[in-house]
C-alpha positions as CSV (number, residue, x, y, z in Angstrom):
1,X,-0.1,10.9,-42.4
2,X,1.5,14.3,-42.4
3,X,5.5,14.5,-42.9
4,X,7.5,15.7,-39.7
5,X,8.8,19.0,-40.4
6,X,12.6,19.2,-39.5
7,X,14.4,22.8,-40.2
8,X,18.1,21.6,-40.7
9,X,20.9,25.3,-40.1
10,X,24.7,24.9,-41.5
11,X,26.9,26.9,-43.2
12,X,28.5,24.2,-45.1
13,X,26.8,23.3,-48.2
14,X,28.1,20.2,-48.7
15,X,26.6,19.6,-45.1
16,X,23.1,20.9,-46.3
17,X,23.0,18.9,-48.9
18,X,23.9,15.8,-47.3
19,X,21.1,16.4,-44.3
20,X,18.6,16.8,-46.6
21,X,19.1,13.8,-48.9
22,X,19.3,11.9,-45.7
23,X,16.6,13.0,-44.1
24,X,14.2,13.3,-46.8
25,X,15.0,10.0,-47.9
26,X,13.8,9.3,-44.1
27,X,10.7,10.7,-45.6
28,X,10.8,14.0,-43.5
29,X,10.0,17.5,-45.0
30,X,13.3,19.1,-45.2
31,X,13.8,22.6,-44.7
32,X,17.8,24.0,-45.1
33,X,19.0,27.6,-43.8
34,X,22.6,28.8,-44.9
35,X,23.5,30.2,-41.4
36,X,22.2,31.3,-38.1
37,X,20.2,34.2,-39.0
38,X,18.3,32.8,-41.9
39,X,18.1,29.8,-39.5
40,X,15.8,31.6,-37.3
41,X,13.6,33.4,-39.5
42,X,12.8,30.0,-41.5
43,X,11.9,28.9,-37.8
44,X,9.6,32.0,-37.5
45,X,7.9,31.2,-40.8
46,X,6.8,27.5,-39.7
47,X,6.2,24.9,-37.0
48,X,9.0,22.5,-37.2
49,X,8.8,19.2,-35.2
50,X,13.0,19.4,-34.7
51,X,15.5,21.6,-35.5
52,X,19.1,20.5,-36.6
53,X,22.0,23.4,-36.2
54,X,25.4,23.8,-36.2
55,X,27.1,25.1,-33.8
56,X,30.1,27.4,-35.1
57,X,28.8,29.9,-37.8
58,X,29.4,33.4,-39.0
59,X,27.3,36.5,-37.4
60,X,24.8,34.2,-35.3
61,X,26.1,31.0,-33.4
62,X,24.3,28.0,-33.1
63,X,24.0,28.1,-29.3
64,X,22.3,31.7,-30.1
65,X,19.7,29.6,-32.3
66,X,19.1,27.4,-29.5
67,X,18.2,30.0,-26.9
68,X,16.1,31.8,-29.7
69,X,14.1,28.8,-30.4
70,X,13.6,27.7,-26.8
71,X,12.5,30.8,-25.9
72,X,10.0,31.0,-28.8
73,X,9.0,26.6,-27.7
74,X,10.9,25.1,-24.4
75,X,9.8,22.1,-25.6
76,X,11.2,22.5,-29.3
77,X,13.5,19.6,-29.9
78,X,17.0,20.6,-31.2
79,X,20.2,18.5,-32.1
80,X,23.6,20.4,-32.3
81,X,26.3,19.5,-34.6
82,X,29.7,19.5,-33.7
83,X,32.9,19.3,-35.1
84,X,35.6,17.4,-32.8
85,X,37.0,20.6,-31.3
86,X,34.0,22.5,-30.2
87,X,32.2,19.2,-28.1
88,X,32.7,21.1,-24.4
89,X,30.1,24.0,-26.7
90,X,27.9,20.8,-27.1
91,X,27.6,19.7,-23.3
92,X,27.0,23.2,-22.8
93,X,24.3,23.6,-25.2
94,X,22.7,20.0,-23.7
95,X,22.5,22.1,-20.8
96,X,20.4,24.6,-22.5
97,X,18.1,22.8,-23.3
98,X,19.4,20.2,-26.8
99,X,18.3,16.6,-26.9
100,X,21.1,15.5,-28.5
101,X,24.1,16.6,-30.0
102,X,26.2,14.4,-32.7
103,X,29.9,14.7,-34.0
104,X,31.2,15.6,-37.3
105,X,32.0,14.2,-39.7
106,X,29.3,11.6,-38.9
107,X,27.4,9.0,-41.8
108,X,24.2,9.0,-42.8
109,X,23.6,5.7,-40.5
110,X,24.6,8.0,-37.3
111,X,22.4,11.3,-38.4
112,X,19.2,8.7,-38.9
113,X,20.1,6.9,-35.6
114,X,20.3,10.3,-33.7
115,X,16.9,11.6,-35.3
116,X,14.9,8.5,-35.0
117,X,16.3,8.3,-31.2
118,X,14.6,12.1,-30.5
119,X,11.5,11.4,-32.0
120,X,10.8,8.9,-30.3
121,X,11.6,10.5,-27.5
122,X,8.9,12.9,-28.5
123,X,6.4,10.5,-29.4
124,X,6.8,9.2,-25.7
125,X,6.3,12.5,-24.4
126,X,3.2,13.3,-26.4
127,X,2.3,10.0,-25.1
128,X,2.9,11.0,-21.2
129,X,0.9,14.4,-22.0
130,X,-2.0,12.1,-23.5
131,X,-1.9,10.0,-20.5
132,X,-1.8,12.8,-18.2
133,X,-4.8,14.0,-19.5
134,X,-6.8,11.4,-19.9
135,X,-6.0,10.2,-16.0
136,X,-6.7,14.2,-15.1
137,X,-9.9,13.6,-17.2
138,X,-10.6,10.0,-14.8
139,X,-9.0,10.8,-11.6
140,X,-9.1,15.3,-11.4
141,X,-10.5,16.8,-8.6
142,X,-13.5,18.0,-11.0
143,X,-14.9,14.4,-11.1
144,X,-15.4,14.9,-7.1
145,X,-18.6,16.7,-7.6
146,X,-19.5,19.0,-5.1
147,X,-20.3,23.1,-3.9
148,X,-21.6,22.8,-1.0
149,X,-19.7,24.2,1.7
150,X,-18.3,21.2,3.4
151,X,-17.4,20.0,-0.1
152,X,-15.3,23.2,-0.8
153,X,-13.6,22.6,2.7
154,X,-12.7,19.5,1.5
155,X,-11.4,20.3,-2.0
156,X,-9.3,22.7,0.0
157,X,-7.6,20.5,1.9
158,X,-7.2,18.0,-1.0
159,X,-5.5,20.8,-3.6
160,X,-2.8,20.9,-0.9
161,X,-2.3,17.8,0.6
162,X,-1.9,16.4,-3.1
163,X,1.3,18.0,-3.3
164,X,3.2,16.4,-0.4
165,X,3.4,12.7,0.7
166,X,2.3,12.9,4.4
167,X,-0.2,10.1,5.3
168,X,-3.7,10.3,4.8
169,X,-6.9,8.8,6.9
170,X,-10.6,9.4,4.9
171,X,-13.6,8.8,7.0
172,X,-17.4,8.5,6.0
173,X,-19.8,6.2,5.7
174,X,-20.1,3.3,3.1
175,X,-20.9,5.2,-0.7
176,X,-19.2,8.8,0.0
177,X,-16.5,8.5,-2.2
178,X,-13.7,7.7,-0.1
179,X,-11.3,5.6,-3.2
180,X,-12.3,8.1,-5.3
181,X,-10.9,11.1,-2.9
182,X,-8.0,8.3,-2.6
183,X,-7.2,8.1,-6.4
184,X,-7.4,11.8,-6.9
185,X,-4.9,12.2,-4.4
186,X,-2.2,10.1,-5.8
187,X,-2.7,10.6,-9.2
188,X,-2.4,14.4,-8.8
189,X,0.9,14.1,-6.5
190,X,4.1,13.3,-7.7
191,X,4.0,9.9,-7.3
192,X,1.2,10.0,-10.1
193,X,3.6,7.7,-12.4
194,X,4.5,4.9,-9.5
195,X,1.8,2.1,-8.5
196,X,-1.7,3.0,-6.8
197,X,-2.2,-0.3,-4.7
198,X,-5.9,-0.6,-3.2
199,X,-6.2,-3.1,-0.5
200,X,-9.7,-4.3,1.2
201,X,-8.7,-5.0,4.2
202,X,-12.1,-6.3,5.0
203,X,-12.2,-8.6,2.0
204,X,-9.0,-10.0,2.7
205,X,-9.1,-13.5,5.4
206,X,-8.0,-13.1,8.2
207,X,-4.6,-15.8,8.0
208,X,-3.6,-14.2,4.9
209,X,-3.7,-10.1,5.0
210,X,-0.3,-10.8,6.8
211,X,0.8,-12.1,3.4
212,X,-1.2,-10.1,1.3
213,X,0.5,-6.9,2.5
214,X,3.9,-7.7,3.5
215,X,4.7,-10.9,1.0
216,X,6.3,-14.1,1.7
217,X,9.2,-16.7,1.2
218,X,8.9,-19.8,-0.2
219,X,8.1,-22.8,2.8
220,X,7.4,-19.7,4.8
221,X,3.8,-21.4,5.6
222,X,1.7,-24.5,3.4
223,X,1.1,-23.6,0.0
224,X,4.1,-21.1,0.0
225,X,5.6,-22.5,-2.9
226,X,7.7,-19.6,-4.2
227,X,8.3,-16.4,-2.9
228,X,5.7,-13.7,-3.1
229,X,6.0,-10.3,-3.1
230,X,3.6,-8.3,-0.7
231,X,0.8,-4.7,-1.6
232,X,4.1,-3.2,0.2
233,X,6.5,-4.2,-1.9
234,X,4.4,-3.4,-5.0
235,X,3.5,-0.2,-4.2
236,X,7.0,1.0,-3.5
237,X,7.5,4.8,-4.7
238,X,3.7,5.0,-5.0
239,X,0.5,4.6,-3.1
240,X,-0.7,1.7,-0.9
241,X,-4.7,2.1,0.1
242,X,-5.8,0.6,3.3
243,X,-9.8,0.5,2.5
244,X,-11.6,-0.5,5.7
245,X,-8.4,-0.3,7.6
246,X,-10.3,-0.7,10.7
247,X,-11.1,-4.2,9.8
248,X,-7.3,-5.7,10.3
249,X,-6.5,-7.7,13.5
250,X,-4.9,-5.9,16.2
251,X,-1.7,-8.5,15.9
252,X,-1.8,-7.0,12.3
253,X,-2.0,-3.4,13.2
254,X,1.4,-3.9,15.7
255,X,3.4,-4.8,12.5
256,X,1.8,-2.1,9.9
257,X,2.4,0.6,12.9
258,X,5.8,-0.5,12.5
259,X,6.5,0.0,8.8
260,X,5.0,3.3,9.4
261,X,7.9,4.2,11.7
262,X,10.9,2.3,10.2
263,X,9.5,2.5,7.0
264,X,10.6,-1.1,6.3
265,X,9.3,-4.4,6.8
266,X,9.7,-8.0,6.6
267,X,8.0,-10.7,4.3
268,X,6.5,-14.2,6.1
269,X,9.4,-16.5,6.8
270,X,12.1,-14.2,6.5
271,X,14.1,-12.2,9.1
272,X,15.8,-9.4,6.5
273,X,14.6,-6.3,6.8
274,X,13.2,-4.7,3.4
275,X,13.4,-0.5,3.4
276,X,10.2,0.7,1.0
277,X,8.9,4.3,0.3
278,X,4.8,4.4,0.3
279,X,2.5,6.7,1.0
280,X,-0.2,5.3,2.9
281,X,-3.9,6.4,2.5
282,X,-6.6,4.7,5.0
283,X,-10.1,4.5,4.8
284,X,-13.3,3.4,7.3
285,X,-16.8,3.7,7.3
286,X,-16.7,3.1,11.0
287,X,-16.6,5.6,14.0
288,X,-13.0,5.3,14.6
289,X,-13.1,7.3,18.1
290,X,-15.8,4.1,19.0
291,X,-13.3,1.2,18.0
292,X,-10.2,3.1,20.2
293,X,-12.7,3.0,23.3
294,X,-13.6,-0.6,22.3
295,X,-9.9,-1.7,21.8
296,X,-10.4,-3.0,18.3
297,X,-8.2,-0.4,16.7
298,X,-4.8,0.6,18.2
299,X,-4.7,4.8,19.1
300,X,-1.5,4.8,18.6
301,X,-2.0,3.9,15.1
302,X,-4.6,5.9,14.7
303,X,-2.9,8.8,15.3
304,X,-0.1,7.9,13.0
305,X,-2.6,7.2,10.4
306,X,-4.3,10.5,10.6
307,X,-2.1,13.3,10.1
308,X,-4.2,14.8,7.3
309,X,-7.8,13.9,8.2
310,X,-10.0,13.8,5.9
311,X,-14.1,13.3,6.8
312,X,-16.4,12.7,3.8
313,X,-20.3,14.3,4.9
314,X,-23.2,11.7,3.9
315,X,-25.5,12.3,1.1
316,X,-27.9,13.8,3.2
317,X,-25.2,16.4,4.6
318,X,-25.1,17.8,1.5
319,X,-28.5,17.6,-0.1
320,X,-27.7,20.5,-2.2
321,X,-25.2,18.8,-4.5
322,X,-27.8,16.3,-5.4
323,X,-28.8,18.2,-9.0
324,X,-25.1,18.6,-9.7
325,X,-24.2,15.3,-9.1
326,X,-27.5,14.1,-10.9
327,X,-26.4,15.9,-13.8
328,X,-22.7,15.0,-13.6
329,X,-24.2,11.1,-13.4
330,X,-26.8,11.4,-16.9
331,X,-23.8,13.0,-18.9
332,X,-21.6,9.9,-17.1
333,X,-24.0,7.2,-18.2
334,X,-25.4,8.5,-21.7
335,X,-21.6,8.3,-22.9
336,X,-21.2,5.1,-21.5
337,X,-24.9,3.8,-22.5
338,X,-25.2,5.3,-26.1
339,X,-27.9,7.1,-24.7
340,X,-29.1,11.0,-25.3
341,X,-31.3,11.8,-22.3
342,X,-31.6,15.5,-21.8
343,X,-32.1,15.8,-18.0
344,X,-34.4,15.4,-15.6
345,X,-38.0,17.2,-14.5
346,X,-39.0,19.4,-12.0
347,X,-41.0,16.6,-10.2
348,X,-38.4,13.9,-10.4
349,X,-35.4,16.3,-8.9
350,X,-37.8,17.1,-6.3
351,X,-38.2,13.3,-5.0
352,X,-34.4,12.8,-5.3
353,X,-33.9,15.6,-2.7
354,X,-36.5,14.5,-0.4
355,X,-35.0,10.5,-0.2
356,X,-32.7,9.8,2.6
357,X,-30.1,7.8,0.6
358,X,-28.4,5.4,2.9
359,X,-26.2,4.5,0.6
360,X,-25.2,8.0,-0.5
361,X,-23.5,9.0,-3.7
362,X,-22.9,5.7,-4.9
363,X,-26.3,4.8,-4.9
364,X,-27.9,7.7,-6.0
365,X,-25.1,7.0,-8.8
366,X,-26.7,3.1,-9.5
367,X,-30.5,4.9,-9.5
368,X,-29.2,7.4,-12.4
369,X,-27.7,4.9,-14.2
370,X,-30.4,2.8,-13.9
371,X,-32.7,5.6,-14.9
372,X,-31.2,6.5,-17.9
373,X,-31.0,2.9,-19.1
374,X,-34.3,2.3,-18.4
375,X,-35.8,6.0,-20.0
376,X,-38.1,5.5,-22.6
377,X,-38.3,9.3,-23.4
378,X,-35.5,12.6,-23.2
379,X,-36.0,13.6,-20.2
380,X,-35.9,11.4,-16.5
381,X,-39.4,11.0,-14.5
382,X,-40.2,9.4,-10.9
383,X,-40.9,6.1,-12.5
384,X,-37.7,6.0,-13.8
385,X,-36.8,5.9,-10.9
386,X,-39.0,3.6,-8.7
387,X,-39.2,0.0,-9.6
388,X,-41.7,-3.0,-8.7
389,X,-39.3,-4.9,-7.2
390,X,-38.1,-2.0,-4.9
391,X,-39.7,-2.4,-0.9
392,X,-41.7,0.5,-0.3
393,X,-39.8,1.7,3.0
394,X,-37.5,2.8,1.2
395,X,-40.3,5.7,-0.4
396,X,-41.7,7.0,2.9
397,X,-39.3,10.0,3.3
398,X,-40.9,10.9,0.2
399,X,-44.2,13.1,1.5
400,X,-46.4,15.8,-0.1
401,X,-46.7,19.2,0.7
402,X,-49.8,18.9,3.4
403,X,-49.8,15.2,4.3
404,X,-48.3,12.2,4.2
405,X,-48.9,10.4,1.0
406,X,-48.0,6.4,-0.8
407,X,-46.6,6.3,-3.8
408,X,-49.2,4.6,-5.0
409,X,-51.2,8.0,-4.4
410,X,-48.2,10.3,-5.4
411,X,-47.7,8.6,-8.6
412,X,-51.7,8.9,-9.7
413,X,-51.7,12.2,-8.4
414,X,-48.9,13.0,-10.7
415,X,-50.1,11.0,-14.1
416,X,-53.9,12.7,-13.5
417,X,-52.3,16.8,-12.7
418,X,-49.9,15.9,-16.4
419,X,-52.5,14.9,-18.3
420,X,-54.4,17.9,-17.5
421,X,-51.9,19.8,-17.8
422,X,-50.7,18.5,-21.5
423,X,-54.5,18.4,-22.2
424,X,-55.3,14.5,-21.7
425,X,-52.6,14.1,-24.5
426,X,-51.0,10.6,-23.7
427,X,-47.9,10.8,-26.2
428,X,-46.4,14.1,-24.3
429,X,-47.7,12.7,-20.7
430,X,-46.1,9.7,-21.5
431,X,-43.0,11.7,-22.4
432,X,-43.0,14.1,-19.6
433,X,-43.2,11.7,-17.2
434,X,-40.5,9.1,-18.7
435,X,-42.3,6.3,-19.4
436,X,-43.5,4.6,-22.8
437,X,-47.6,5.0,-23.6
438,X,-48.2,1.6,-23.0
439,X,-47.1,1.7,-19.5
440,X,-49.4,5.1,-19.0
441,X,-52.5,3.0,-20.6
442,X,-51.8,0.2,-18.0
443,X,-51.3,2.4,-15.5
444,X,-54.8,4.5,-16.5
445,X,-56.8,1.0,-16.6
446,X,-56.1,0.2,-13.4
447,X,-57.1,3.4,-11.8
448,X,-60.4,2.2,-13.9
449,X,-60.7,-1.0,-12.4
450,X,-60.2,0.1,-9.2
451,X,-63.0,2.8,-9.7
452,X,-60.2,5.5,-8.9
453,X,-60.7,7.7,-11.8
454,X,-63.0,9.6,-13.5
455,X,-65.1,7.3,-16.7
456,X,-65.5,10.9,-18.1
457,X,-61.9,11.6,-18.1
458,X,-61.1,7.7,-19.5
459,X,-63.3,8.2,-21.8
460,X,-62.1,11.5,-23.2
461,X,-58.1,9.9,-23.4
């Protein structure tokens, strides 16, 4: 492992030379200056992890170092040194931008306490800005995949609301994304470091979502038998996620439209009053204007629910973000799988778009993972995506160009144009297609048996 660099400015000799005993005994790579000026051109010369400098010497002052080098790195870590008389200089230069800032005559003991204290400060920002990235890389608005125009509306609207902490309501059917627009939205605001709470609100029974969100005392109700804080109560400074919100009881609804007001709340069994600071994001998959007429859902909270609507379009709204998310999806999965598939054919995109997906991104999601598990060759065909134990229903949005065909029919059509195509050559049929040879042969003996293909063209394979 390579040495931390530390650039160590003083006047004093003596000083010098006891900073970079010290330090290098620390097993640093010590660097010494004799005064301000030499100081900063070592500091031009190298990258240094920290910088140590004095603060009164000849010509160029330390505080003079300290604004060079944080205008050359703002995140350039530097400790002053001090003697007794000059520590107001110190506070100053804290609020320029030093770490830390240590007395002198100090001992060997203090100097290591002070730089091991800094670096590991360091270390835990390097860690943050790791982190950050890696929960940019899981959570970014660029893992909602998307051009189409009602996509770009919406990445619109998420870019800004991001930034504050009003509430949020996402609508759209089951498999459109709705946690994941949920998760981008708190882990880009400024609550990204506080708790993302998701609760189902249809998954929860019905006798304890009162306790689930809002906690309880012990003897507040049987099997209370300590007290238990609520999704509320977790979530405080962060995000709490009503999935399905239209699922809670109305008696339920009454009490959450009251946190939303007072912003405080109360657990089971207990009359005190807890304040909390959450920002609420809601989800349904249901026609929420249809539950207000029906009385199942309170308008009242509805409307304090949706101050930033956001309405997720179904697959089939936006069709033409089916190759990009396809794409998105094989690079997803051959990471995940081990696997090197190198897209997907002409043929193959062409059923994808003409499928009605019910269950919209999510399972067009399941069928590329599935496909690219299941791949025998490089490249994705129709029968990696179509299965035995699949009902054929689902198939019959998929139609040819003049008349409606099975895809019993579509799928001999498909093997017989390939293999004239690739010159009767099973391997590369086989491969174009995305299934193994031995599946082909199967495939071409049945046609035989059912006297649906050519002997001359069985014979010739």
């Amino acid at each position: 492992m390579e040495k931390k660099k530390i650039l160590v400015i003083d006047d004093d000799s003596l000083m010098r030379d006891f900073l970079l005993e010290t330090l290098t005994r620390m097993n640093f790579s010590v660097t010494t200056a004799v005064d301000g000026r030499s100081g900063i051109e070592e500091f031009k010369k190298d990258s240094y992890d920290l910088v140590l400098s004095d603060i009164r010497m000849p010509d160029i002052s330390g505080m003079e170092v300290l604004k060079h080098v944080k205008e050359a790195d703002s995140d350039k870590a530097v400790i002053m040194m001090t003697a007794y008389g000059t520590i107001d200089n110190a506070v100053e230069a804290m609020k320029q931008g030093a770490v830390d800032y240590i007395t002198k005559p100090f001992s060997a003991d203090s100097i290591e306490m002070a730089v091991k204290k800094v670096f590991k400060y360091i270390n835990l920002e390097e860690e943050n800005r790791i982190l950050r990235k890696e929960i940019d890389g899981i959570y970014g608005f660029d893992q909602i995949i998307g051009k189409s125009t009602k996509m770009k509306k919406i990445f619109e609207v998420l870019e800004t609301v991001s930034k504050s902490s009003a509430t949020v309501f996402i609508q759209g059917p089951s498999g459109t994304g709705k946690e994941l627009v949920a998760r981008a939205i708190h882990y880009n605001s400024p609550r990204f470091g506080k708790p993302f709470i998701k609760t189902n609100c249809a998954a929860l029974p019905e006798g304890l979502m009162e306790s689930e969100l809002f906690g309880h005392e012990k003897g507040a109700f049987t099997g209370a038998l300590k007290t238990r804080k609520g999704r509320f109560e977790v979530a405080d400074g962060g995000t709490l996620l009503l999935d399905e919100v239209t699922e809670m009881r109305p008696a339920l609804q009454a009490k959450l439209l009251r946190v939303l007001q007072e912003k405080e709340f109360e657990r089971v069994g207990d009359h005190m009053s807890i304040p909390v600071d959450v920002r609420i994001i809601a989800t349904t998959n249901r026609d929420i204007k249809e539950e207000i007429r029906k009385e199942t859902f309170r308008e009242d909270l509805y409307y304090r629910l949706n101050v930033i609507p956001i309405i997720l379009p179904s697959l089939m709204e936006r069709k033409k973000d089916i190759p990009l998310l396809v794409d998105h999806f094989i690079s997803k999965y051959n990471k995940e799988h081990g696997r090197e598939i190198q897209g997907i054919n002409d043929d193959s995109m062409e059923f994808l778009m003409r499928l009605d997906w019910p269950g919209n991104v999510r399972e067009l999601e399941n069928r590329v993972e599935r496909a690219v598990i299941m791949c025998k060759g490089d490249k994705l065909g129709i029968s990696n995506f179509v299965f035995e134990d699949e009902e054929f229903d689902y198939f019959k949005s998929y139609e040819s160009e003049d008349t409606n065909i099975t895809l019993y029919e579509m799928e001999k059509q498909l093997i017989f144009k390939t293999l004239s195509t690739l010159e009767n050559n099973r391997t590369k049929t086989a491969e174009t297609l995305g299934i193994s040879v031995r599946t082909l042969r199967n495939k071409l003996n049945e046609y035989k048996s059912k006297n649906e293909i050519d002997p001359a063209l069985m014979s010739s394979l």
